[in-house]
ZAFI-476516 format. One record per atom (N, C-alpha, C): residue in three letters; y, x negated, z negated. Coordinates in steps of 0.2 Angstrom, whole numbers, plus 5000, padded with zeros to 4 digits. Layout:
ALAYXZ
...
//
This chain:
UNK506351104890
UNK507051094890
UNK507151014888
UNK506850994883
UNK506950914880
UNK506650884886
UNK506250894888
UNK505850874894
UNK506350844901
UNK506650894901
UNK507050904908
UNK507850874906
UNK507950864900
UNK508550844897
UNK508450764899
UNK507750724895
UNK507750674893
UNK507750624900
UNK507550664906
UNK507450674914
UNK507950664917
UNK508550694914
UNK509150684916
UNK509450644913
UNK509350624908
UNK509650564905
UNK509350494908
UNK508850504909
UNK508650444913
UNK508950434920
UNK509050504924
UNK509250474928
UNK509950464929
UNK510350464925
UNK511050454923
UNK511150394922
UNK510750374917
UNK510650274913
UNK510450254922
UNK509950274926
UNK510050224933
UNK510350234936
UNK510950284937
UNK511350274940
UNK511950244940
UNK512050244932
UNK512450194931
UNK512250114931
UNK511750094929
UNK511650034932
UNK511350014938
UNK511250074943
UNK511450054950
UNK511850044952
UNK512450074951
UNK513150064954
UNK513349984952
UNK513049954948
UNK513349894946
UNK513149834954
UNK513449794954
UNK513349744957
UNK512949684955
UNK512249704953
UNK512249634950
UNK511649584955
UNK511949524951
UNK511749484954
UNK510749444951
UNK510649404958
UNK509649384954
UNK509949364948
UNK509249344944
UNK509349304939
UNK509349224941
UNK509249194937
UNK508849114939
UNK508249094940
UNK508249054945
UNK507249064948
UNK507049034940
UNK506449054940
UNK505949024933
UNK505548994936
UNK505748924936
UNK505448884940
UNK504648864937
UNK504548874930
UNK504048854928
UNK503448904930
UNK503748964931
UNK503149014936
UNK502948994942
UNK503448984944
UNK503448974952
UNK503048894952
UNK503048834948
UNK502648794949
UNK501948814949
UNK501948854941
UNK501248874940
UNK500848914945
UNK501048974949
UNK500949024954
UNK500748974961
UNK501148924961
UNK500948864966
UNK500448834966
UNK500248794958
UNK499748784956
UNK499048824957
UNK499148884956
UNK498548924958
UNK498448954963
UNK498848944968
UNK498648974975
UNK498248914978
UNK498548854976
UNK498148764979
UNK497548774976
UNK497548804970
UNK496748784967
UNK496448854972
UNK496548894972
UNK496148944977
UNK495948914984
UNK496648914985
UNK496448894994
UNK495948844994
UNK496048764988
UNK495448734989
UNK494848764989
UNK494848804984
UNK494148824983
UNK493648864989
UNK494248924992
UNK494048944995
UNK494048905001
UNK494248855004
UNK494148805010
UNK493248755009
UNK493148754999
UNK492448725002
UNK492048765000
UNK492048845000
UNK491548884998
UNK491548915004
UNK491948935007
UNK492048985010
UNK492248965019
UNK491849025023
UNK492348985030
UNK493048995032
UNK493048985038
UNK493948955038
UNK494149005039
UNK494149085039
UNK494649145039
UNK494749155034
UNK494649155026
UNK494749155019
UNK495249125017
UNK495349035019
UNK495949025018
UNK496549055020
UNK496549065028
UNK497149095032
UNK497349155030
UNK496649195028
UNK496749255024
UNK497249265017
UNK497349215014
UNK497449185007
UNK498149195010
UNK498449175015
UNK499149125016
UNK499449175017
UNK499049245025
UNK499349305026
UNK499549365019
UNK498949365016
UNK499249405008
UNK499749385004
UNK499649315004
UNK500249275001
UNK501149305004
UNK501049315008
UNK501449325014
UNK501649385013
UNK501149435013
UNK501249515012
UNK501549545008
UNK501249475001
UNK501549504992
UNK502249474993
UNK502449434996
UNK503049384998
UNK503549444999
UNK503649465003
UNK503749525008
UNK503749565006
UNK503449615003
UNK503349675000
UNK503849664994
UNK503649634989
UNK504349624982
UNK504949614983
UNK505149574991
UNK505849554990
UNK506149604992
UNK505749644997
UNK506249715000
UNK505949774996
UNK505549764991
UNK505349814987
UNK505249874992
UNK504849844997
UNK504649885002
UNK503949955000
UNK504150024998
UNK503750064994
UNK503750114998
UNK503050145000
UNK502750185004
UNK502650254998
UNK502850264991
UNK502850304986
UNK503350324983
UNK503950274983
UNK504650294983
UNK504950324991
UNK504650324996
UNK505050325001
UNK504750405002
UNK504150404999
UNK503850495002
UNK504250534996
UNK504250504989
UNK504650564984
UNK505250544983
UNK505750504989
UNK506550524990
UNK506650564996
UNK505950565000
UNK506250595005
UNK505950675005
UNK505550684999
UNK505250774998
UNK505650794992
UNK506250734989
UNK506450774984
UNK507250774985
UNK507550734989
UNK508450754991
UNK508350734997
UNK507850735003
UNK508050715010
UNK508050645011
UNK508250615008
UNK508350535009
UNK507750485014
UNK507850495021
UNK507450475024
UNK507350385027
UNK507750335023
UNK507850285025
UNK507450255025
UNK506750235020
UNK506250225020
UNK505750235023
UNK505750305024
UNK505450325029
UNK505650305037
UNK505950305037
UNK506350265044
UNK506150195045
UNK506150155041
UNK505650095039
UNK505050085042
UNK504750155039
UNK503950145041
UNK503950175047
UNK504350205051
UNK504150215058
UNK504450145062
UNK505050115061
UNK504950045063
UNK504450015063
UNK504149995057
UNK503649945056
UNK502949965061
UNK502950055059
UNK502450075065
UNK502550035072
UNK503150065074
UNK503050045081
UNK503149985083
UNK503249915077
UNK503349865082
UNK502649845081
UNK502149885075
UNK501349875071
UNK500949905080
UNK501049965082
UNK500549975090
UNK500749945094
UNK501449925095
UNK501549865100
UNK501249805102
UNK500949775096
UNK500549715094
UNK499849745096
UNK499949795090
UNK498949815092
UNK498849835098
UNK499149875102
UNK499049895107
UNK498549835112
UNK498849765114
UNK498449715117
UNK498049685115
UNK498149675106
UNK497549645103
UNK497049685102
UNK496749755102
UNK496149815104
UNK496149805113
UNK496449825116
UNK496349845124
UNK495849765125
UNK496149705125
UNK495949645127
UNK495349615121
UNK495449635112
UNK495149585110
UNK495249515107
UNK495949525106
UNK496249465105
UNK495949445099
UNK495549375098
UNK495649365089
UNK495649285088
UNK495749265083
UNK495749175082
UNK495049155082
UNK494649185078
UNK494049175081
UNK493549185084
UNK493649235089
UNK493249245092
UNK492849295092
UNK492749335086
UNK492249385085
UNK492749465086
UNK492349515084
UNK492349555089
UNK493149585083
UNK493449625089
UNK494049695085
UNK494049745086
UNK494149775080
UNK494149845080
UNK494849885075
UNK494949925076
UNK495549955073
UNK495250025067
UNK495550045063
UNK495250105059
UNK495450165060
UNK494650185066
UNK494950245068
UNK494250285062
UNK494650345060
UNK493950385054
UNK494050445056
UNK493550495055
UNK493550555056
UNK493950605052
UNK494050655053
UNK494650705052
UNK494150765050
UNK494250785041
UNK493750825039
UNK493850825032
UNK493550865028
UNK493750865021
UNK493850845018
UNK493350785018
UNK493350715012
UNK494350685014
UNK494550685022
UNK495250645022
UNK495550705018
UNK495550785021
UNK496050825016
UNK496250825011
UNK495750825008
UNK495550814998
UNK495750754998
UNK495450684999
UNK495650624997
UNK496450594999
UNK496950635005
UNK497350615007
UNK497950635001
UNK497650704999
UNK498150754995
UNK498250744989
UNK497450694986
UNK497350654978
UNK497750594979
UNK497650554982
UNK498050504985
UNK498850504983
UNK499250564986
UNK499950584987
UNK500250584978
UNK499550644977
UNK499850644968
UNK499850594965
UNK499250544966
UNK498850514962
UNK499450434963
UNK499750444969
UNK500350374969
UNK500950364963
UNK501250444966
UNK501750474961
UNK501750464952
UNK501050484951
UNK501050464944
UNK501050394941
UNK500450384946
UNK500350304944
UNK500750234946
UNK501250264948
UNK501950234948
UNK501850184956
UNK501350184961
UNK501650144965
UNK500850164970
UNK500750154977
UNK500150154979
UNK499850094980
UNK499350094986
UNK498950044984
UNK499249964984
UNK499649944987
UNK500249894989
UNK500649904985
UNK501049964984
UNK501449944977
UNK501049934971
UNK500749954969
UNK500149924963
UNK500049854962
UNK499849834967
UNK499649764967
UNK500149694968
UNK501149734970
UNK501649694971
UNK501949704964
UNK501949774961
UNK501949794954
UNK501849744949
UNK501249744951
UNK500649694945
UNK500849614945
UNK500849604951
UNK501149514954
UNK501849504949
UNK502249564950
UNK503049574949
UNK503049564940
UNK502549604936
UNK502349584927
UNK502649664926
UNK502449714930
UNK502749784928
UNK502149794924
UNK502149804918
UNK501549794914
UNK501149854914
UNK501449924915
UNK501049984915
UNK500649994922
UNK500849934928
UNK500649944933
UNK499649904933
UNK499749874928
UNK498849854925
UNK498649914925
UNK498749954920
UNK498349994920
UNK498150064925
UNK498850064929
UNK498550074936
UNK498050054939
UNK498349994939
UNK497549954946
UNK496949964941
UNK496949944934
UNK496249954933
UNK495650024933
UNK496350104932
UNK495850144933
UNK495850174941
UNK496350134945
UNK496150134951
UNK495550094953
UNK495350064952
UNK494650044953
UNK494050064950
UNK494250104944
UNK493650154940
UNK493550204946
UNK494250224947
UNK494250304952
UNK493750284959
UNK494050204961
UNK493750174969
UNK492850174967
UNK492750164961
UNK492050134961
UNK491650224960
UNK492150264957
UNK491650324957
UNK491650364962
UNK492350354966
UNK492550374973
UNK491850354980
UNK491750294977
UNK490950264981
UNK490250304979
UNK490250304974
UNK489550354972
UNK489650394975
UNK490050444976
UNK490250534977
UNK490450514984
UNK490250474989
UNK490550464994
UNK490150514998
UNK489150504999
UNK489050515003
UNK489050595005
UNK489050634998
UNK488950694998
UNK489650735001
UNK490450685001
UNK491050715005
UNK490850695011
UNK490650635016
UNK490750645022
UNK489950655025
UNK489350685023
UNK488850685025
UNK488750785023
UNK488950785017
UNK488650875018
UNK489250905018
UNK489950895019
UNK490550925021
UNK490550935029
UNK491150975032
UNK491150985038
UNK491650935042
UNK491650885047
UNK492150825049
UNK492250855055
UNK492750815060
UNK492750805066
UNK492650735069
UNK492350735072
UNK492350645076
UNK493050615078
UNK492750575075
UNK493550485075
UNK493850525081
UNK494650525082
UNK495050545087
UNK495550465087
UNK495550445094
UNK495850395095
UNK496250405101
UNK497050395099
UNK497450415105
UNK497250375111
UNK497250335109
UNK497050265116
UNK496350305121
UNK495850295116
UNK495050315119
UNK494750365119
UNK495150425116
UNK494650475115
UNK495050555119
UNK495650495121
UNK496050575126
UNK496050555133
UNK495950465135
UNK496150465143
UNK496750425143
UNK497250425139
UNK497550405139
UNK497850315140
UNK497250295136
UNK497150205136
UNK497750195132
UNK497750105132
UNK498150095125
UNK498950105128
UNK499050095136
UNK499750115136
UNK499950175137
UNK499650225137
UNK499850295137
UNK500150315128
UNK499550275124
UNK499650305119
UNK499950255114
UNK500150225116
UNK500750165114
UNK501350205113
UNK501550235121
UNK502250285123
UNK502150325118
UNK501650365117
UNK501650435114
UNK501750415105
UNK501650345106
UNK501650335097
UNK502350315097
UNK502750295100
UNK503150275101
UNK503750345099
UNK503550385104
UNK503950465104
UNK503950495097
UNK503150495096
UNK503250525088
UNK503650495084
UNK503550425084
UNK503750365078
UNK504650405079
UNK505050405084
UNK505550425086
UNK505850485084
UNK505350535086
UNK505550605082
UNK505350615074
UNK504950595073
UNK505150585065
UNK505750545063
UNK505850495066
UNK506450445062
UNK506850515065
UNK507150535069
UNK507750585072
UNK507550665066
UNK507150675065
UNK507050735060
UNK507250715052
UNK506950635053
UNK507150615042
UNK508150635045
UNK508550595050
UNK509150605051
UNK509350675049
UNK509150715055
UNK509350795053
UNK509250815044
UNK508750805041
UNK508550815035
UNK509250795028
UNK509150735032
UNK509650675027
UNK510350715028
UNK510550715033
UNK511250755035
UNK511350795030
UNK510650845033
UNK510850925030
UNK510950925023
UNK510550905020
UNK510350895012
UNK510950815010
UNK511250825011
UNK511750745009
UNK511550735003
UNK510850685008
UNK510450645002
UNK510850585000
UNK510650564993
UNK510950504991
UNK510950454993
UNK511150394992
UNK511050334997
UNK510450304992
UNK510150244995
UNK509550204991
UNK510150164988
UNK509750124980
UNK509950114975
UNK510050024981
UNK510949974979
UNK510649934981
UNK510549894979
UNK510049844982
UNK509649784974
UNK509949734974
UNK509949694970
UNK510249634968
UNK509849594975
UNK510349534976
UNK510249494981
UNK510749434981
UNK510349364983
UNK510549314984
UNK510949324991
UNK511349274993
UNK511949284998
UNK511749215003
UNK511749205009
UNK511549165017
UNK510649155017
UNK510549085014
UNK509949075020
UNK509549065012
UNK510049065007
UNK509449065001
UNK509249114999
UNK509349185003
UNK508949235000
UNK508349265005
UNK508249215009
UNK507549225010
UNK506949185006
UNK507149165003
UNK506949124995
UNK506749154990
UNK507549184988
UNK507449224985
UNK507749284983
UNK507849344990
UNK507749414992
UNK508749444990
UNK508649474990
UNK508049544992
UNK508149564999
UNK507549575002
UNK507749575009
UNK507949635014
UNK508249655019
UNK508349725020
UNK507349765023
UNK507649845021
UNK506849865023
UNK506649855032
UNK507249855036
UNK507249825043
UNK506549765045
UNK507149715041
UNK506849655041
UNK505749645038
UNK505849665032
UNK505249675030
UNK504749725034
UNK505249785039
UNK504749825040
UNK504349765047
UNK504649725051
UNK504749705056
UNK504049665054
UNK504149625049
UNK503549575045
UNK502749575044
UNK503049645042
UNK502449675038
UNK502149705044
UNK502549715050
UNK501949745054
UNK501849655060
UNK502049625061
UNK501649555063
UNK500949525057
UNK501249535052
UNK500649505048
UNK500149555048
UNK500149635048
UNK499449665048
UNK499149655057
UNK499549645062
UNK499349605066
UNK498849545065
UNK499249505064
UNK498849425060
UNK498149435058
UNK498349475054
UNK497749495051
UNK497049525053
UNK497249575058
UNK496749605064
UNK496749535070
UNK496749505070
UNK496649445074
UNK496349405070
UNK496349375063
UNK496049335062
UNK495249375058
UNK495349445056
UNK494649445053
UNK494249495056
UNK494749525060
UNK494449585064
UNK494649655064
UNK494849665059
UNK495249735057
UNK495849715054
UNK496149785054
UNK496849785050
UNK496749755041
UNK497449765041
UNK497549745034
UNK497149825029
UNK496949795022
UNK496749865018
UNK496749825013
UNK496849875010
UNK496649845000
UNK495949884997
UNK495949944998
UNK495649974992
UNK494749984992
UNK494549964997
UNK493849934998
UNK493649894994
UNK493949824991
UNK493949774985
UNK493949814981
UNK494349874978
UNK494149904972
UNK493649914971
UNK493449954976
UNK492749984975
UNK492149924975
UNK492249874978
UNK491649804975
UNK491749794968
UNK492549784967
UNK492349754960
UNK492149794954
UNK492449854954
UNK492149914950
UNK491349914950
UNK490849894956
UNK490349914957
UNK490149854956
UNK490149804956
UNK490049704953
UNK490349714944
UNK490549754943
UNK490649754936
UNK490149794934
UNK489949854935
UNK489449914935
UNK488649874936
UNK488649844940
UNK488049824940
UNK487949754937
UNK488249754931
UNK488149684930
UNK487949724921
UNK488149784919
UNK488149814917
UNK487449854916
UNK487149834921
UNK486349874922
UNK486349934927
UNK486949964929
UNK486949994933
UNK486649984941
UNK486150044943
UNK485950014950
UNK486350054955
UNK486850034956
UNK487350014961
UNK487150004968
UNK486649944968
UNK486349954975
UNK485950014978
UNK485950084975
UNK485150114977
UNK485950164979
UNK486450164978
UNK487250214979
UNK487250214987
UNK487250274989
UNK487350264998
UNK487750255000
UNK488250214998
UNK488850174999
UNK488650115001
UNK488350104997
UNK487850024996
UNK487550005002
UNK487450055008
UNK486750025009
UNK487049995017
UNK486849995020
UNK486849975029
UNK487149925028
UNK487849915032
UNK488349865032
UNK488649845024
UNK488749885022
UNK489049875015
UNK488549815011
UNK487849825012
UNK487549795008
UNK487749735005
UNK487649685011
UNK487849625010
UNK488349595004
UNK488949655007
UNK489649635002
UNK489649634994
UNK488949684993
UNK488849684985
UNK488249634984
UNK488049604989
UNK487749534986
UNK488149474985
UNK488349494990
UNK488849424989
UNK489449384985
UNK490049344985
UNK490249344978
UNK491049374982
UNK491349384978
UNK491849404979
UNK492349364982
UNK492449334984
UNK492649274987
UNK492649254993
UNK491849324995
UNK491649295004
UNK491849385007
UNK492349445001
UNK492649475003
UNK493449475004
UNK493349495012
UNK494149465016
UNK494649515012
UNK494349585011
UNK494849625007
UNK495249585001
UNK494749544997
UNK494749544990
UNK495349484989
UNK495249414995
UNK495749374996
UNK496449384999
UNK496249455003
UNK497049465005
UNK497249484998
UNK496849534994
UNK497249554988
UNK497649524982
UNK497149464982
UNK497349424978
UNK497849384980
UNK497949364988
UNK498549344988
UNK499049394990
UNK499049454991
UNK499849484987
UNK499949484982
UNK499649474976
UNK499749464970
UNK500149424967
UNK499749374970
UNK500149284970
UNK500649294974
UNK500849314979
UNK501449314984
UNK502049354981
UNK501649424977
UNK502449464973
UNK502549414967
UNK501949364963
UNK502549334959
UNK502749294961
UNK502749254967
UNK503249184968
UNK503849214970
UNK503749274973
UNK504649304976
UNK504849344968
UNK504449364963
UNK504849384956
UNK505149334954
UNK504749274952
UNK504749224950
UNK505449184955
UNK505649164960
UNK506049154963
UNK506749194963
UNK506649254963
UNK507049304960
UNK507449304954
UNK507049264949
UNK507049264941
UNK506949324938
UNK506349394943
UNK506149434940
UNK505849464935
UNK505049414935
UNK504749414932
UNK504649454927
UNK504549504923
UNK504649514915
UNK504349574915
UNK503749544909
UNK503349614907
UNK503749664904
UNK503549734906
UNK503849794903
UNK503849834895
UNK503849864891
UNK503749894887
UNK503449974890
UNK502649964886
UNK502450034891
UNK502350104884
UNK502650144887
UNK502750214883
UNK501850234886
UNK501950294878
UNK501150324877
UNK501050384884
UNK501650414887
UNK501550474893
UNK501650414900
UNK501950354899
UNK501950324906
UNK501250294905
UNK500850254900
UNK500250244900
UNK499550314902
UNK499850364901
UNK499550424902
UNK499750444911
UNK500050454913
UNK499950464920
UNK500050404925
UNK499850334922
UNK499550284925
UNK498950284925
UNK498350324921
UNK497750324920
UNK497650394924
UNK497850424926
UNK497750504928
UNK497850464937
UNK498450454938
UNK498850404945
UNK498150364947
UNK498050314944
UNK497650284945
UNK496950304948
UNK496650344944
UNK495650374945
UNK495950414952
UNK496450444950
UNK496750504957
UNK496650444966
UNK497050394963
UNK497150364970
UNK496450304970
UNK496050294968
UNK495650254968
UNK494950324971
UNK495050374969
UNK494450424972
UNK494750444978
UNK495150464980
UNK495550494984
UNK495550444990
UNK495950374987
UNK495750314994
UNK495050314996
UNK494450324992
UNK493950314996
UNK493650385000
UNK493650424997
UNK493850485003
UNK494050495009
UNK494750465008
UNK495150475013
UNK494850415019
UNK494550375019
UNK494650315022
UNK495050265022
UNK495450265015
UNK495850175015
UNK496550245010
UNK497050205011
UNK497550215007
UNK498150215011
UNK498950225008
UNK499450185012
UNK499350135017
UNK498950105014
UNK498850045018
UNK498250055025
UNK497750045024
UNK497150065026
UNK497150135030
UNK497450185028
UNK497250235034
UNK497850255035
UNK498650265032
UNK499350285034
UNK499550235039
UNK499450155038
UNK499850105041
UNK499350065044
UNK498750055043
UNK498150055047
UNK497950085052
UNK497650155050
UNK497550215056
UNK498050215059
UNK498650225060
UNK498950225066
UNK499150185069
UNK499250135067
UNK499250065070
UNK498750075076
UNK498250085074
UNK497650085077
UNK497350145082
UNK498050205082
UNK498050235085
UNK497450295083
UNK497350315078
UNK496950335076
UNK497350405073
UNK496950465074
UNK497250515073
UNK497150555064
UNK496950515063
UNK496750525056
UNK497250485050
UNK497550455053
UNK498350405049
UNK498850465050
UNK499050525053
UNK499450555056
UNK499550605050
UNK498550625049
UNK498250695046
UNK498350645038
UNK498350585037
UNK498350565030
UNK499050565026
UNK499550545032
UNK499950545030
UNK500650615028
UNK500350675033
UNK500550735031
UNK500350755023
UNK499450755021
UNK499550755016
UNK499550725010
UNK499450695012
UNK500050645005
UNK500750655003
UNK501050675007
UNK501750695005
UNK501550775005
UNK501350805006
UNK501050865002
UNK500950844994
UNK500450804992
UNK500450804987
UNK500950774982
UNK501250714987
UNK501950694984
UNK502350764982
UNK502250814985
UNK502750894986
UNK502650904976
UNK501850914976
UNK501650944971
UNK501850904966
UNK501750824966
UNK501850794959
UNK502650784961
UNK503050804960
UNK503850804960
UNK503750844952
UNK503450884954
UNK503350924947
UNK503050924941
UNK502550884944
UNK502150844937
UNK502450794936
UNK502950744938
UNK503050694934
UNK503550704930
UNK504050764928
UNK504250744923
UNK503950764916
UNK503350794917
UNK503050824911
UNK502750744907
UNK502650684912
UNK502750624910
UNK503150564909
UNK503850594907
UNK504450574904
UNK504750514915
UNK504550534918
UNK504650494924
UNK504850544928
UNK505550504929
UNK506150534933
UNK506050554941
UNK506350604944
UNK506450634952
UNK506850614951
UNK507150604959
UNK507850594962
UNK508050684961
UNK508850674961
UNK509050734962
UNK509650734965
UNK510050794968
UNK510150794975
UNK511250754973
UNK511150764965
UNK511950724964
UNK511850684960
UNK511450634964
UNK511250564959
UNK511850514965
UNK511950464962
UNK512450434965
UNK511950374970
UNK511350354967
UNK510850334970
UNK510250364969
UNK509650364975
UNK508750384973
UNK508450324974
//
């Protein structure tokens, strides 16, 4: 009962100040210098160590984290507003971004489009136990840990301080997610990659329409849902007013969804795959373990393609720089926002940041990637296992509605004034 009271009392306190009007703060210019200063010193760095896709790489994450904080564009809020009062508008977001996301990839896969020349591919992964289990650990494991693999790391940029300890046991989970790997997709039962383009007949324009169709009756089912259940509206955020709030935000999720699916584009043309994050976790977990004395390379994660990445420095992995510039990219839009500011973190939200985190660092390497990587990813790419990952994760999302207030973190409920 204290539990469930204090539950409600939180979400009371945000509703009252959602309703308010308030306005950004004052850009903290002295971040925003610093955060500039550290992105020149990267780029340099990586311009004389590294080849020329690492820089462009740096600019497009910069871009990403840019664009993600200002519309607080969230793949973990959107699935537990809409499994817990109907609230589909985010959802509706992501089927935008999808289709204008297959639109683009549709020609750059069919043709091969890329800036340098080397080969593309899209993430098409098999459909089998390892994505069941890791899609379903995933779904909890966001919920708790307060954001997924992109909110995590727009979180951390932004100075949500409880969100460190997220990303760190999400890489504990990604790096022990790789050891345990090979025994889920080698002695488990799978189905082979299912690619709507390639593997039905259909080619990229059959199944462009067809993604198209779905994208469409989903958005038309979040409506009916939203209607039925008169879901709350989304909370709205402070924002600058004409052309200085692309500066400094906050933007609509429209706009951002529109963005974010040209820059995962971008990105599939410049390195050859879609956008991911959580592949980096898993090196730097494992460059830390093995620095440790740990024989990391003998891990069958480690070996064939992979090898390489764990020889080399972290810096010549394209995951690792896109990461780093979301990071830097959510604090220049905080920082511009005047939002910056570390949190005070409670002993149960540092507690199911640690559960959150190993949950979604194991589960993304299971599954095949994350939010990112196989929700917004795989289906971009046409790939039928983005379809299967994303059912369960909002499963799991079902399940942790319930667990999170056993850790003082609030559900929407169906007479909140906002979710």
């Amino acid at each position: 009962m204290e539990t469930t009271a204090k539950v409600q009392s939180a979400n009371a306190v945000k509703d009252s100040i959602q309703q308010k009007n308030s306005n950004l703060n004052k850009p903290q210019i002295p971040l925003i210098i610093g955060g500039l200063a550290v992105g020149f010193i990267l780029m340099v760095y990586l311009m004389f160590t590294q080849n020329s896709v690492q820089p462009l790489l740096l600019v497009i994450g910069l871009l990403l984290g840019y664009t993600l904080f200002h519309a607080r564009f969230g793949f973990t809020s959107a699935f537990r507003r809409f499994m817990s009062v109907g609230n589909g508008q985010a959802l509706r977001s992501h089927m935008l971004m999808l289709a204008v996301a297959v639109t683009l990839f549709a020609p750059i896969l069919a043709f091969g489009f890329s800036f340098f020349g080397g080969e593309v591919a899209g993430y098409v992964s098999p459909v089998g136990v390892s994505l069941v289990v890791g899609a379903f650990m995933f779904g909890i494991g966001m919920q708790l840990g307060g954001g997924c693999a992109s909110g995590t790391l727009y979180a951390v940029g932004g100075g949500r301080s409880v969100m460190f300890i997220t990303l760190l046991f999400f890489i504990v989970g990604s790096t022990i997610g790789a050891y345990h790997l090979p025994f889920w997709t080698e002695d488990l039962p799978a189905f082979e990659p299912v690619s709507l383009a390639t593997s039905t007949g259909l080619g990229y324009g059959g199944a462009w329409v067809l993604s198209i169709v779905l994208f469409g009756l989903i958005a038309w089912i979040s409506l009916v849902v939203e209607k039925k259940k008169r879901a709350p509206k989304m909370a709205p955020l402070p924002s600058e007013k004409g052309w200085r709030r692309i500066f400094r935000g906050s933007w609509p999720l429209f706009a951002a969804a529109i963005v974010l699916a040209v820059l995962n584009a971008l990105t599939l043309m410049t390195r050859g795959a879609p956008w991911g994050i959580t592949s980096a976790f898993a090196l730097w977990g494992s460059k830390v373990a093995q620095f440790f004395g740990v024989d990391v390379a003998s891990w069958g994660y480690w070996q064939g393609a992979n090898a390489s990445a764990l020889e080399a420095s972290i810096f010549a992995d394209s995951t690792t720089v896109l990461n780093l510039g979301v990071i830097l990219g959510a604090f220049l839009a905080s920082a511009a926002g005047g939002l910056f500011k570390f949190s005070k973190i409670t002993g149960k939200n540092a507690l199911a940041s640690v559960i959150g985190g190993l949950l979604m660092g194991y589960g993304a390497r299971l599954a095949f990637g994350c939010n990112i990587g196989a929700y917004f990813g795989g289906i971009a790419s046409f790939s039928l296992h983005g379809y299967v990952w994303g059912i369960l994760a909002l499963a799991g999302t079902f399940v942790a509605l319930y667990l999170r207030p056993l850790f003082g973190l609030s559900v929407p409920k169906p007479k909140d004034s906002f979710c």
